[in-house]
C-alpha positions as CSV (number, residue, x, y, z in Angstrom):
1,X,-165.4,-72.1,-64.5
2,X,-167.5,-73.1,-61.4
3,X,-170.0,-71.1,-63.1
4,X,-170.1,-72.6,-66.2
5,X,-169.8,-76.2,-64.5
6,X,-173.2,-75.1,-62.1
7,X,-175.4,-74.5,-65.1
8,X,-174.2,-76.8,-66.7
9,X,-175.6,-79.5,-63.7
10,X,-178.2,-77.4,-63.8
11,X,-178.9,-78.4,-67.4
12,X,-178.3,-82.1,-66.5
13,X,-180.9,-81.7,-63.2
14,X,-183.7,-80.6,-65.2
15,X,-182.9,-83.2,-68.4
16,X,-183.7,-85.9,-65.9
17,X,-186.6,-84.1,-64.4
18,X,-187.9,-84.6,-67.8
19,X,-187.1,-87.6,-67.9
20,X,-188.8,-88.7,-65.4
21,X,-191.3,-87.5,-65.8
22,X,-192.0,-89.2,-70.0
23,X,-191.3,-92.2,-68.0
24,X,-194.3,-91.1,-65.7
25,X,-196.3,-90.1,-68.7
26,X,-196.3,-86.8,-67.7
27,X,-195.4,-84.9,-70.6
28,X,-196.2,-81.2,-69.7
29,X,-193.8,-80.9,-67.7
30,X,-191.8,-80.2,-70.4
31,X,-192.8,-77.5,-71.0
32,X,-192.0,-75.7,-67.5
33,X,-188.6,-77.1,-68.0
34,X,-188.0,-76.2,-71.1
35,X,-188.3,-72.7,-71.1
36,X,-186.1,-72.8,-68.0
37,X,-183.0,-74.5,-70.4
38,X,-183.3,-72.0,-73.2
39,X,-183.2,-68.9,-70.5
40,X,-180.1,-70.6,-68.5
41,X,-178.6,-71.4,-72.1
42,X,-178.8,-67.4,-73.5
43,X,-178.1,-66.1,-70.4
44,X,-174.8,-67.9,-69.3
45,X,-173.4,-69.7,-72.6
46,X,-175.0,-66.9,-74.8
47,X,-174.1,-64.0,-72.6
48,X,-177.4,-62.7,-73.6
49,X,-178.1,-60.7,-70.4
50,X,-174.7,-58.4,-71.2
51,X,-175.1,-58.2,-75.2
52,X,-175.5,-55.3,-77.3
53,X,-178.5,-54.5,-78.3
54,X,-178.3,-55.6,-81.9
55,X,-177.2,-58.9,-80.5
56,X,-180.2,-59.1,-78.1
57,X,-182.9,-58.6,-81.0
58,X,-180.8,-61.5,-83.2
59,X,-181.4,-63.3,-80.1
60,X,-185.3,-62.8,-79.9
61,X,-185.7,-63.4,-83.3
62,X,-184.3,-66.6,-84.1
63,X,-186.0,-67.7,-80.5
64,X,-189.0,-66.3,-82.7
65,X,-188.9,-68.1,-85.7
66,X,-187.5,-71.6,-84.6
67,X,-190.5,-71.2,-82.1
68,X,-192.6,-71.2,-85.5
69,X,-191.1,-73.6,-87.4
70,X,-191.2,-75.7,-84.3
71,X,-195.1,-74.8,-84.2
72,X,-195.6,-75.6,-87.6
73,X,-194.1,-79.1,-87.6
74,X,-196.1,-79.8,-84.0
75,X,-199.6,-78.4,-85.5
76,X,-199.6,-81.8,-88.2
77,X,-199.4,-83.7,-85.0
78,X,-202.2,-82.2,-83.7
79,X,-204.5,-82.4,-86.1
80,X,-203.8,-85.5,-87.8
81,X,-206.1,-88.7,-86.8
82,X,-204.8,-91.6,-86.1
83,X,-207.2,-94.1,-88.4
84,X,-206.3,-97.6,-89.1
85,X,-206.3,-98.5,-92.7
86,X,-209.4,-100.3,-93.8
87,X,-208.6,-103.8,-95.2
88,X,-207.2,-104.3,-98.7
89,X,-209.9,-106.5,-100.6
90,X,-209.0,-107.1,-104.3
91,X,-212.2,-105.8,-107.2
92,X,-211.8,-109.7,-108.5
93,X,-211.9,-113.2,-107.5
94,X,-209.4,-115.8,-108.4
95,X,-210.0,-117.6,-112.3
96,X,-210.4,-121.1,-112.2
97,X,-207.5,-122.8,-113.8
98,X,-208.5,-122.9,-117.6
99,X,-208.1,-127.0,-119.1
């Protein structure tokens, strides 16, 4: 149980690490921490490190594939620009009130 209670303050430690450090607007720290998580998440809540083998490549492969969808969603981010709309002008002009 103290195990389980040490990662899991582990977990908590590096959350506010990145925390931190979007408030500092440095983002890429994220991704040093994040790696970090998902290891300390397979190994100790997954029991990864003392799975079957079978259970170890289910393991790598969804890691695999939600690291493409992930990649896929974050690549329209990337290349997406950020232009402002140009403004809305009507073809016409106003009629004059007809008497």
């Amino acid at each position: 149980m103290i195990r389980l209670g040490a990662t899991w303050l582990g977990l908590m430690l590096l959350l506010a690490v990145e925390f931190v450090a979007a408030l500092a607007h440095a983002g890429w720290i994220a991704y040093a921490t994040a790696p970090i998580m998902v290891l300390t998440l397979a190994c100790v809540f997954m029991h990864a490190a003392s799975a079957s083998a079978l259970s170890r490549i289910f393991a790598i492969t969804g890691i695999f594939w939600i690291t493409v969808l992930l990649g896929i969603g974050a690549v329209d981010y990337s290349v997406r620009k950020a232009t402002p709309a140009e403004a809305l002008t009507a073809p016409y002009t106003a009629a004059a009130p007809t008497e």
